[in-house]
C-alpha positions as MATLAB code, in Angstrom:
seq = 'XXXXXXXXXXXXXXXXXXXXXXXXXXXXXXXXXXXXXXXXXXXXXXXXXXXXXXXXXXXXXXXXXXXXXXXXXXXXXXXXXXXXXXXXXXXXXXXXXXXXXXXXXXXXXXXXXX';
ca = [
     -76.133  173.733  -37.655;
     -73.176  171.370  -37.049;
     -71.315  173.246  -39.574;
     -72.144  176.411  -38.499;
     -71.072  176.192  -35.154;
     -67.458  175.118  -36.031;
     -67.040  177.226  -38.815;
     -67.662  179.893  -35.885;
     -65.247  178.168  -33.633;
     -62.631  178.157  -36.235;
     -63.128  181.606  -36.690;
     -62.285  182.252  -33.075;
     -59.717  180.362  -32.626;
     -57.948  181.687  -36.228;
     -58.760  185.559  -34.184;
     -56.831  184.431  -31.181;
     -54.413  182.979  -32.884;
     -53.902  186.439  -35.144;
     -54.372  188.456  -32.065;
     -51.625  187.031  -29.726;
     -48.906  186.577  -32.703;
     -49.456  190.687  -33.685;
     -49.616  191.582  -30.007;
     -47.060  194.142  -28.383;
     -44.790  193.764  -25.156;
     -42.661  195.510  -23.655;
     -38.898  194.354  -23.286;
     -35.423  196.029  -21.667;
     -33.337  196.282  -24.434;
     -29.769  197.410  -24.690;
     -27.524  197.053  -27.834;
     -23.943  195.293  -28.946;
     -21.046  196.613  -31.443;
     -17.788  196.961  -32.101;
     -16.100  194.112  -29.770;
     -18.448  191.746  -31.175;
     -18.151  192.836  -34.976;
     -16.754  190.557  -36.720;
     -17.484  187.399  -34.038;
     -19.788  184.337  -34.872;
     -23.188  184.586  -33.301;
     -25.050  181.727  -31.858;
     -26.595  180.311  -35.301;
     -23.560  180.418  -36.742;
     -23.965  184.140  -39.076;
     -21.006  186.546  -38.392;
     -22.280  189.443  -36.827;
     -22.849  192.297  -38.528;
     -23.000  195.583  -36.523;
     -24.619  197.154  -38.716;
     -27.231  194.506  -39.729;
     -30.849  194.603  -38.249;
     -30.610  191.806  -35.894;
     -31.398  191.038  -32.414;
     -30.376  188.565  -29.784;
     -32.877  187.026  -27.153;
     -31.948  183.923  -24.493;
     -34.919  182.065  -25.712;
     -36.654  183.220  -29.099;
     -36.309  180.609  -32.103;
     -33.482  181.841  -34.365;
     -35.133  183.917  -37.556;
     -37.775  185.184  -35.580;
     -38.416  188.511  -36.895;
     -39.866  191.590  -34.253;
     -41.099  195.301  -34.794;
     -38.491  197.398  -32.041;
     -39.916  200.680  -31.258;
     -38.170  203.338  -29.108;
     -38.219  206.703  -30.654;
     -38.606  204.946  -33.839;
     -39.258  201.346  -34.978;
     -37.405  199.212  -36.563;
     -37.872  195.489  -37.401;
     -35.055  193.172  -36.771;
     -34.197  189.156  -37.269;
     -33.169  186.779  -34.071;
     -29.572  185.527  -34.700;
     -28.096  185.487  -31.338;
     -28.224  184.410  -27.657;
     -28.459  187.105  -25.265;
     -27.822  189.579  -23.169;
     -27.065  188.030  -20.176;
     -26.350  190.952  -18.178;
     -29.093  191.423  -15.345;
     -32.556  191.542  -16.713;
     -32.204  192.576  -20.114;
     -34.496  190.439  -22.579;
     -33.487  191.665  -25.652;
     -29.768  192.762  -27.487;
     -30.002  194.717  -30.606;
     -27.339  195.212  -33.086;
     -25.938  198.934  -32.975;
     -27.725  199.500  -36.621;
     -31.289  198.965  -35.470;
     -30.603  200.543  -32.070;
     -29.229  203.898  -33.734;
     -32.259  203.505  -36.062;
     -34.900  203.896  -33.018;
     -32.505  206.277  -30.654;
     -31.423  203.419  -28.596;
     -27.724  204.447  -28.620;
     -27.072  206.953  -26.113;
     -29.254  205.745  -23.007;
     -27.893  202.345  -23.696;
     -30.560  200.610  -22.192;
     -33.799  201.188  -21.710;
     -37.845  199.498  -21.912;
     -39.161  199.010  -25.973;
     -42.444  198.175  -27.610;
     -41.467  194.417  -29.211;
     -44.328  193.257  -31.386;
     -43.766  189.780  -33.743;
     -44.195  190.352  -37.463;
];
């Protein structure tokens, strides 16, 4: 019975865990390029404007998300940023022009972790 019980407990808690880690939110995004091309990002990669990578203020570097916008695109933390009003999330200009995030600039996503 013992046994039972937490092998159903562990089941719940592994669901929870698997539930929250694959669940979606949505962030303002915008996107950086050309000035920063070139530049060292915060973990210490040059940045590649036309890698898939994202910055965030507070996500652990290598943290890898699902964008989606008009299409989806998945994309690796290697900066800090943006820091420009209350944007949460700053994509590289490759995986913004992959989901249509180019011309409005800025603008809410779907953000899932993968």
């Amino acid at each position: 019975m013992f046994i039972k019980s937490l092998s159903a407990i562990g089941a719940a808690v592994l669901l929870s865990v698997s539930t929250s880690a694959s669940a979606t939110n949505s962030m303002l995004s915008s996107w950086y390029g050309g000035y920063f091309h070139g530049r060292t990002t915060a973990n210490g990669e040059t940045y590649n404007l036309y890698g898939l990578t994202a910055a965030h203020k507070t996500l652990p570097f290598g943290t890898k998300l699902r964008v989606c916008y008009q299409g989806c695109v998945d994309v690796r933390i290697n900066d800090r940023g943006p820091y420009i009003g209350a944007r949460e999330l700053d994509l590289s200009f490759q995986a913004a022009s992959a989901i249509g995030l180019i011309k409005p600039g800025v603008d809410y996503v779907s953000v899932s972790y993968i």
